[in-house]
C-alpha positions as CSV (number, residue, x, y, z in Angstrom):
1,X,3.3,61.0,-48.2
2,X,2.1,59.7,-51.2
3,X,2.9,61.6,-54.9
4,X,1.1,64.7,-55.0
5,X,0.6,65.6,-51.5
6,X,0.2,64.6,-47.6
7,X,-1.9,62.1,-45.9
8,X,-3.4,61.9,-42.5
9,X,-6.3,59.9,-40.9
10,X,-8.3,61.5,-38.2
11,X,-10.4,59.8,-35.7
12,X,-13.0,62.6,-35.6
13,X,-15.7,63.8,-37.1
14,X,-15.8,65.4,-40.9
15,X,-16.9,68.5,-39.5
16,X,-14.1,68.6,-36.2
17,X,-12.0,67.7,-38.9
18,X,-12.3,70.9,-41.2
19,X,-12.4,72.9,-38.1
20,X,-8.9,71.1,-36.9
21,X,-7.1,71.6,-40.6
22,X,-8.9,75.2,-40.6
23,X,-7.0,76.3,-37.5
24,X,-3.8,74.6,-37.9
25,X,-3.8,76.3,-41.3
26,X,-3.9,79.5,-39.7
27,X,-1.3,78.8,-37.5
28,X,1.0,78.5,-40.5
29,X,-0.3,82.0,-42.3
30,X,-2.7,80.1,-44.6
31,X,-6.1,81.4,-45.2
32,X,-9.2,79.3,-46.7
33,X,-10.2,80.9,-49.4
34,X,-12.7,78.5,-51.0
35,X,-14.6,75.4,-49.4
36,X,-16.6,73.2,-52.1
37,X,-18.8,70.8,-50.5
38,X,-18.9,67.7,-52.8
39,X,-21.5,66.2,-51.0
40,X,-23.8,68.8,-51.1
41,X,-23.1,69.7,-55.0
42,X,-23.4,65.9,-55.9
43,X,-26.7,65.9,-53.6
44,X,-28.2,69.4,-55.9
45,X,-26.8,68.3,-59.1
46,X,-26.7,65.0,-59.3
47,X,-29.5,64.2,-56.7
48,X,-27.2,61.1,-55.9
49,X,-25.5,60.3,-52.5
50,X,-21.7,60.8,-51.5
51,X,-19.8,61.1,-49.0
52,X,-18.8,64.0,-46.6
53,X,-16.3,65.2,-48.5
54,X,-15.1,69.0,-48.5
55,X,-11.9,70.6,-50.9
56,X,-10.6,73.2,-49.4
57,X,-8.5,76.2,-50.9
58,X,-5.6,77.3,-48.9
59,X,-4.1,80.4,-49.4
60,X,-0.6,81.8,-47.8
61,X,-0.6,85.6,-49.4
62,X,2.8,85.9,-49.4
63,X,4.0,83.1,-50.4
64,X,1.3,83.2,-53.6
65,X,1.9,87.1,-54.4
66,X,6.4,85.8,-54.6
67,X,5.1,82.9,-56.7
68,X,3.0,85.0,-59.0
69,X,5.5,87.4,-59.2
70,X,7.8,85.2,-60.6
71,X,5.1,83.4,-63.1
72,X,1.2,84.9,-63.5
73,X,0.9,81.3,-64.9
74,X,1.3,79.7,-61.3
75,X,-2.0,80.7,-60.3
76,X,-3.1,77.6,-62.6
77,X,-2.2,75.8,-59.9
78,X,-3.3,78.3,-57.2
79,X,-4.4,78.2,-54.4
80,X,-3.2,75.1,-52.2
81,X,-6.0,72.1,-51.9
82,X,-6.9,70.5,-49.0
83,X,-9.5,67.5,-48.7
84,X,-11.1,66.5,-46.3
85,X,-13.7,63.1,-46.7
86,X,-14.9,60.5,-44.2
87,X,-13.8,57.4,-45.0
88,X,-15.2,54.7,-42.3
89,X,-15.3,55.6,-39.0
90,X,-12.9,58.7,-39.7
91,X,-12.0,61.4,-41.7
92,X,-9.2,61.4,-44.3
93,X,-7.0,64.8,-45.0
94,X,-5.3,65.3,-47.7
95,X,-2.6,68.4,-48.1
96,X,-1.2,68.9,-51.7
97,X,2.5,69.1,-51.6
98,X,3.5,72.2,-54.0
99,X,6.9,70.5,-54.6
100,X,4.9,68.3,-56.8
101,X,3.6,71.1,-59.1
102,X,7.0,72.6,-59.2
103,X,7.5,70.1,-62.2
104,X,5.6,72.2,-64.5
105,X,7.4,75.1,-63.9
106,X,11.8,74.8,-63.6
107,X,11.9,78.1,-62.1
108,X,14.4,78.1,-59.1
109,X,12.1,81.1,-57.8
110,X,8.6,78.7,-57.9
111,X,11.4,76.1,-56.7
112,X,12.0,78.3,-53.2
113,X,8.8,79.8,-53.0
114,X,7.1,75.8,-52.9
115,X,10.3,74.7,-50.6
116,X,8.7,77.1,-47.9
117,X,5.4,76.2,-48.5
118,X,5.7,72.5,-48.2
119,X,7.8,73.4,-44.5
120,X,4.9,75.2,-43.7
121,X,2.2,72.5,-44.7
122,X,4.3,69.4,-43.1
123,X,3.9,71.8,-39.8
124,X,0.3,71.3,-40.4
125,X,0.1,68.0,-40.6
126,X,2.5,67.5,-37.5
127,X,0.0,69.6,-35.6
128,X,-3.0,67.5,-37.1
129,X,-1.2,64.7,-35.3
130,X,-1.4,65.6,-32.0
């Protein structure tokens, strides 16, 4: 783990790897919501070269509708990002730990609500293991 979130490397492709995180994100009641591919959008905008790299936007409903019942300003920080970049002959995934955003908001209620998410999101990355 490093400070903001969870770190796995995958021998795989980029592409088996957003499948692989996709699945074992359902597993765990999380939903994609958004998928930005960087590569592309530096490619269109840009017209330079990067990297297969994909953010993804995880979403467990009810887990987001308790923490935006306890503060509309959470979604700031909504939904849960996922990346996903080849780095050499592999593919990096990164899974943001919401513990780490609970320091903007002292809320025992954000506090539990991130607790269960972060269970959930270490299952994922135990499943990414295998």
């Amino acid at each position: 783990m490093n400070e903001l979130g969870f770190r796995i490397n995958l021998k795989m492709s980029h592409q088996a790897a957003i499948e692989k995180v996709t699945a074992a994100l359902k597993t765990e009641g999380f939903g994609v919501l958004t998928s930005i591919d960087a590569q592309e959008t530096m490619k269109q905008k840009l017209n330079v070269d990067f990297r297969p790299y994909t953010i993804l936007g995880a979403c467990n409903p009810p887990l987001a509708h308790q923490a935006l019942t306890a503060n509309p300003e959470i979604g700031l920080l909504l939904p849960c990002n996922v990346i996903v970049y080849q780095e050499g002959e592999g593919t990096v995934v990164q899974i943001i730990d919401p513990q780490s955003m609970t320091q903007f908001f002292h809320d025992p209620e954000i506090e539990s609500v991130a607790a269960q998410a972060r269970t959930r999101l270490l299952r994922v990355v135990e499943t990414l293991r295998k």
